[in-house]
PyMOL commands that place a pseudoatom at each C-alpha (Angstrom):
pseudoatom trace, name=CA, resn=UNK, resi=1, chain=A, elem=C, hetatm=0, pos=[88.170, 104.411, 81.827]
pseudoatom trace, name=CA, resn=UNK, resi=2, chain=A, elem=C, hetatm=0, pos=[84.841, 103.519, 83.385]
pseudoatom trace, name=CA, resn=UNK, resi=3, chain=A, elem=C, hetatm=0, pos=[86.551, 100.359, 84.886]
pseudoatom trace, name=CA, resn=UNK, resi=4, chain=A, elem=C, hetatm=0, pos=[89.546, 102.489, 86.352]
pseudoatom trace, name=CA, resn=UNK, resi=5, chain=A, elem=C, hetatm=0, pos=[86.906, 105.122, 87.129]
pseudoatom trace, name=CA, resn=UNK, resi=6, chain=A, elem=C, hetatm=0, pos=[84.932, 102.264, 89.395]
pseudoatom trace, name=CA, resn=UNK, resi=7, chain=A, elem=C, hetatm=0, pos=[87.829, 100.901, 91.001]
pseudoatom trace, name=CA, resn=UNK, resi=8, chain=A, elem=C, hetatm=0, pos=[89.294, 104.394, 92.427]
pseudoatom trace, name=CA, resn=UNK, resi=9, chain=A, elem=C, hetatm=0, pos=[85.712, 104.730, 93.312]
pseudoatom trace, name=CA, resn=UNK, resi=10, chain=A, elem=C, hetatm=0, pos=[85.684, 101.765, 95.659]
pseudoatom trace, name=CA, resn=UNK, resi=11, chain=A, elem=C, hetatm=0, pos=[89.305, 102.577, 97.237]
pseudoatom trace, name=CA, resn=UNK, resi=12, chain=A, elem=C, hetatm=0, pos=[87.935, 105.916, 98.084]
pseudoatom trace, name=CA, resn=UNK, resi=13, chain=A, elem=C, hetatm=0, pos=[85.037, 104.581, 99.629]
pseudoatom trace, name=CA, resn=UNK, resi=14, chain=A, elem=C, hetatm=0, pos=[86.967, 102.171, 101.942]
pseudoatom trace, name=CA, resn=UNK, resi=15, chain=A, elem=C, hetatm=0, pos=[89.081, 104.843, 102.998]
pseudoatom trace, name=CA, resn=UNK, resi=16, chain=A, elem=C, hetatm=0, pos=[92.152, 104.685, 100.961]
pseudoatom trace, name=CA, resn=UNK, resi=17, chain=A, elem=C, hetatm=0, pos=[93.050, 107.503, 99.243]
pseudoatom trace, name=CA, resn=UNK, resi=18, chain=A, elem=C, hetatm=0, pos=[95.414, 107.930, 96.121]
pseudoatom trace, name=CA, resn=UNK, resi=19, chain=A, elem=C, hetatm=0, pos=[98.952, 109.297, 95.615]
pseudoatom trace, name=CA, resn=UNK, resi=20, chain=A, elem=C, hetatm=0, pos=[99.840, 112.364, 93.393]
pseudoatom trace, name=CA, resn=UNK, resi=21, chain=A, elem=C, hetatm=0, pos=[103.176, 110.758, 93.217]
pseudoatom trace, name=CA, resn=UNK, resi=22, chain=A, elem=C, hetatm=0, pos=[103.587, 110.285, 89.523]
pseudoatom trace, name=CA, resn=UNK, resi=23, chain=A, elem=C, hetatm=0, pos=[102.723, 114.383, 89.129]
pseudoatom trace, name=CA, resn=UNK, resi=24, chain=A, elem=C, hetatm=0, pos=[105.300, 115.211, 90.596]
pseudoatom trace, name=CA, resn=UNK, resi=25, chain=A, elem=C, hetatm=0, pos=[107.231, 117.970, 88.362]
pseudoatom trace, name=CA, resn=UNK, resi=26, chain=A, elem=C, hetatm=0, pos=[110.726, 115.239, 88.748]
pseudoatom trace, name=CA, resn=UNK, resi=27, chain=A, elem=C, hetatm=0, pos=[112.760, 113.536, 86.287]
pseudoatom trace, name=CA, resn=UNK, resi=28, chain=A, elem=C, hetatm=0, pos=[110.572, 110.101, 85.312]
pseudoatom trace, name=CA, resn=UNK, resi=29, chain=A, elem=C, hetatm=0, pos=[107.350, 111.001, 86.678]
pseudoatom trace, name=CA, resn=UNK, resi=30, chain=A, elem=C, hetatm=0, pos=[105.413, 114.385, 85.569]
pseudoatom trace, name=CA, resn=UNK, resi=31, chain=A, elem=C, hetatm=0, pos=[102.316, 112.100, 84.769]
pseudoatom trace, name=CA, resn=UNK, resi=32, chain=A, elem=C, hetatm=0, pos=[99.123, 114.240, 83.727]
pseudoatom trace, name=CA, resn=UNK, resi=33, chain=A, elem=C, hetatm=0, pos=[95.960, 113.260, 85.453]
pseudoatom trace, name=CA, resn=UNK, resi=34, chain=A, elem=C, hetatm=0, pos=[92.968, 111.841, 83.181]
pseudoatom trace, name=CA, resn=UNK, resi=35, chain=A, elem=C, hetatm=0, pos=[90.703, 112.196, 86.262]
pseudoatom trace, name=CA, resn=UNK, resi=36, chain=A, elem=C, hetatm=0, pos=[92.429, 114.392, 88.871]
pseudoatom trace, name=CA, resn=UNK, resi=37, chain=A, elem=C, hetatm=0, pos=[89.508, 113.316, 91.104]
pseudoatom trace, name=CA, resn=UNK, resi=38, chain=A, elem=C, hetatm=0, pos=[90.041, 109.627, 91.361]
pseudoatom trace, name=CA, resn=UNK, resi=39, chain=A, elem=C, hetatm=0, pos=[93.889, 109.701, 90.574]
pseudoatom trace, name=CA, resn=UNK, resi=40, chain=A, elem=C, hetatm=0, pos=[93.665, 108.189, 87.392]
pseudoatom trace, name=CA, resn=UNK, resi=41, chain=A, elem=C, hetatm=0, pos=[96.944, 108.674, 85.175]
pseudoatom trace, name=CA, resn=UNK, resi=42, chain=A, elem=C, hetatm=0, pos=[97.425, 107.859, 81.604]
pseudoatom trace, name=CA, resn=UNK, resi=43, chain=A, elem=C, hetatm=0, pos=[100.925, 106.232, 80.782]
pseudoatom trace, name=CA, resn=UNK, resi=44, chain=A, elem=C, hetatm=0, pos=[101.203, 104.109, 77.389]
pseudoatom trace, name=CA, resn=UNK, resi=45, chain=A, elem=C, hetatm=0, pos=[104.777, 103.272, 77.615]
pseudoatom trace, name=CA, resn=UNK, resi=46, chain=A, elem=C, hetatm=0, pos=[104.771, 101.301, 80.754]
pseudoatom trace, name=CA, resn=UNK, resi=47, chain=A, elem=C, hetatm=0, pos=[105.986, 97.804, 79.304]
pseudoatom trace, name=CA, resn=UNK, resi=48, chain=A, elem=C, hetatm=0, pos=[103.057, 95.288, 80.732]
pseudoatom trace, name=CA, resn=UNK, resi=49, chain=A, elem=C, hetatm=0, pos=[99.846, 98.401, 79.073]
pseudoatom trace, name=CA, resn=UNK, resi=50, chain=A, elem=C, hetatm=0, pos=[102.049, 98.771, 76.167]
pseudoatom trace, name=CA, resn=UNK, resi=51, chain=A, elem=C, hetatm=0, pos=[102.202, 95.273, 74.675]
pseudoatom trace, name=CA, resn=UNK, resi=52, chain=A, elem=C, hetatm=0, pos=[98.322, 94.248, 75.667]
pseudoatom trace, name=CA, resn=UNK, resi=53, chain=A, elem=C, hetatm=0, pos=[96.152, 93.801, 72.991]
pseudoatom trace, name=CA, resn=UNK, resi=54, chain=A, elem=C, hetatm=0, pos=[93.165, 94.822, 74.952]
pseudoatom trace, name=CA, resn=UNK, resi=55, chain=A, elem=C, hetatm=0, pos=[92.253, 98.020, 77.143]
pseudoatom trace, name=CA, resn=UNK, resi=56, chain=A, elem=C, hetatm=0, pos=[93.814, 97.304, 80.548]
pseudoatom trace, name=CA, resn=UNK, resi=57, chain=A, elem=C, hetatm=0, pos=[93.603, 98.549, 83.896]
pseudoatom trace, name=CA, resn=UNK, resi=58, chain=A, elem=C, hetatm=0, pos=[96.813, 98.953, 85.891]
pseudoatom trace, name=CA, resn=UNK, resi=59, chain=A, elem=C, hetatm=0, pos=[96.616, 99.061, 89.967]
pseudoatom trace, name=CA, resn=UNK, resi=60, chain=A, elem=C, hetatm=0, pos=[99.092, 100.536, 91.600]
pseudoatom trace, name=CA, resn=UNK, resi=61, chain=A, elem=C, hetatm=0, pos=[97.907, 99.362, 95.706]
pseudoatom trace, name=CA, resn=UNK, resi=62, chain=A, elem=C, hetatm=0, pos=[100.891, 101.533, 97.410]
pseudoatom trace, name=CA, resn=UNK, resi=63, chain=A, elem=C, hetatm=0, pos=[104.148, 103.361, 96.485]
pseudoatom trace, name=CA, resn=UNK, resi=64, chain=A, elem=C, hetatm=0, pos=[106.723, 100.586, 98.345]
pseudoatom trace, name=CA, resn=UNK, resi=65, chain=A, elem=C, hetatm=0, pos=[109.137, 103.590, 98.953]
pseudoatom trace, name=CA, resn=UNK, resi=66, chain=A, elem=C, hetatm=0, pos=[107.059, 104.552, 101.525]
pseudoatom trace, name=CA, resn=UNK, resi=67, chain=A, elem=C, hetatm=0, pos=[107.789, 102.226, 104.126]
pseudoatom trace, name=CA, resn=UNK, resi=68, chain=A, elem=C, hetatm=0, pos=[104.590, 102.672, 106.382]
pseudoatom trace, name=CA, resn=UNK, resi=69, chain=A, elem=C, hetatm=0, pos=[102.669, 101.794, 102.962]
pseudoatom trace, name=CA, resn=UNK, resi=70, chain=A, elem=C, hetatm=0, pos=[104.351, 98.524, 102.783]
pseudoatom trace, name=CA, resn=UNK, resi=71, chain=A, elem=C, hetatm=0, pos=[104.160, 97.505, 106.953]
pseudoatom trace, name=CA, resn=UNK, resi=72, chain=A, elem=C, hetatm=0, pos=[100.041, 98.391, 105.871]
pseudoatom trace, name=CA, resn=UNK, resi=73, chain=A, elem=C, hetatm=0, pos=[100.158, 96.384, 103.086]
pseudoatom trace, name=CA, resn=UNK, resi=74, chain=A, elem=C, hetatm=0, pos=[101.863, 93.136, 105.108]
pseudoatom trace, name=CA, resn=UNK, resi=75, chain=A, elem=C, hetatm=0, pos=[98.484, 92.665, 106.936]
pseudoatom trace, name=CA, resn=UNK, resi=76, chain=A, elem=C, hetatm=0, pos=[95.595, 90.673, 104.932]
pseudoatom trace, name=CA, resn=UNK, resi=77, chain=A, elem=C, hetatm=0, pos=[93.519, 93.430, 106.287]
pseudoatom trace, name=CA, resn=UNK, resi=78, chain=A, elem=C, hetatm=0, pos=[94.776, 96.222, 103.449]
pseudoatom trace, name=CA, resn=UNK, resi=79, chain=A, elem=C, hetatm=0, pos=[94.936, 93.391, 100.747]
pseudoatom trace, name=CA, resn=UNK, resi=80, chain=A, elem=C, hetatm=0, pos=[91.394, 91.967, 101.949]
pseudoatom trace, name=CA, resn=UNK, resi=81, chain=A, elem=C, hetatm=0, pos=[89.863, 95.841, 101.598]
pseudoatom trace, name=CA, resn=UNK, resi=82, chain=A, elem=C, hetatm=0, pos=[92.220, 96.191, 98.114]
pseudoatom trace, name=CA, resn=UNK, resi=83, chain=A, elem=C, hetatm=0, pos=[90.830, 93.126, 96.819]
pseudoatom trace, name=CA, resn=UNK, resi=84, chain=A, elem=C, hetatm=0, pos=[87.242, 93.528, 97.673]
pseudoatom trace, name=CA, resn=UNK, resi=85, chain=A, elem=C, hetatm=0, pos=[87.594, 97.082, 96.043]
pseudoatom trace, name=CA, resn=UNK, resi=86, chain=A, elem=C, hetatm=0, pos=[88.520, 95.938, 92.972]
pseudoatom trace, name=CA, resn=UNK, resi=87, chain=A, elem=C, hetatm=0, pos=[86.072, 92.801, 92.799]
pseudoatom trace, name=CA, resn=UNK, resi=88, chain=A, elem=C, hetatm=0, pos=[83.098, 95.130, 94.321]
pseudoatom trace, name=CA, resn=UNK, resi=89, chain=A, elem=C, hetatm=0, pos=[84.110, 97.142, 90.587]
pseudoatom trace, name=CA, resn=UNK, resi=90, chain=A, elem=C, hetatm=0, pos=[84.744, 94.622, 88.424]
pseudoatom trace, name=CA, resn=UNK, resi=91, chain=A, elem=C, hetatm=0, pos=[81.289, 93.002, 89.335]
pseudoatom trace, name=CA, resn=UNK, resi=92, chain=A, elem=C, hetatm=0, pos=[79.596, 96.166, 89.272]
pseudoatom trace, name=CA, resn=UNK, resi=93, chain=A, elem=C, hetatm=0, pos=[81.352, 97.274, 85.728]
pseudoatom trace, name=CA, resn=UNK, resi=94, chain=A, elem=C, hetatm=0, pos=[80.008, 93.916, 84.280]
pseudoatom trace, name=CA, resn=UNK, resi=95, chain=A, elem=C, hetatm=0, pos=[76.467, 94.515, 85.015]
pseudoatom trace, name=CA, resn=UNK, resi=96, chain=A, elem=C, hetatm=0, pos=[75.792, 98.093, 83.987]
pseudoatom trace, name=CA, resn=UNK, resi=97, chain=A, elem=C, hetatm=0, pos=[79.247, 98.864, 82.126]
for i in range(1, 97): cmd.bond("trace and resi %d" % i, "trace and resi %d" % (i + 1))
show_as sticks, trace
zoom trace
């Protein structure tokens, strides 16, 4: 959580705000947030979180239904500012947990 917590963190930061998507009250999503304020949902069954043996971090970088989300996220200037978001965590999350 403190990982996840540090990641969302970062994406904020740089401007990139999260989708309430998975709330939504429709047939497959109806996620409950576990931290409304960084848009951090909980979901065991997804296949890849549900057969690690470890805790895990899943990061979802755009919904590709939304089609001005993925001409963004053709650029190296979104992945470049995704990436260093999550490295700018992971390093941080490693030195004080």
């Amino acid at each position: 959580m403190a990982l996840a917590e540090k990641i969302a963190g970062r994406f904020l930061s740089h401007g990139l705000p999260f989708s309430k998507h998975h709330a939504e009250p429709i047939s497959g999503e109806n996620r409950q947030f576990i931290c409304a304020d960084f848009g951090i949902f909980r979901y065991d069954n997804l296949a890849v979180l549900k057969m690690a043996h470890s805790p895990d971090v899943l990061v979802e970088a755009s919904i590709i239904m939304n089609r001005d989300e993925e001409a963004t996220l053709s650029g190296s200037e979104r992945r470049n500012i995704l990436a260093k978001s999550i490295a700018e965590a992971a390093y941080e999350y490693c030195l004080h947990g």
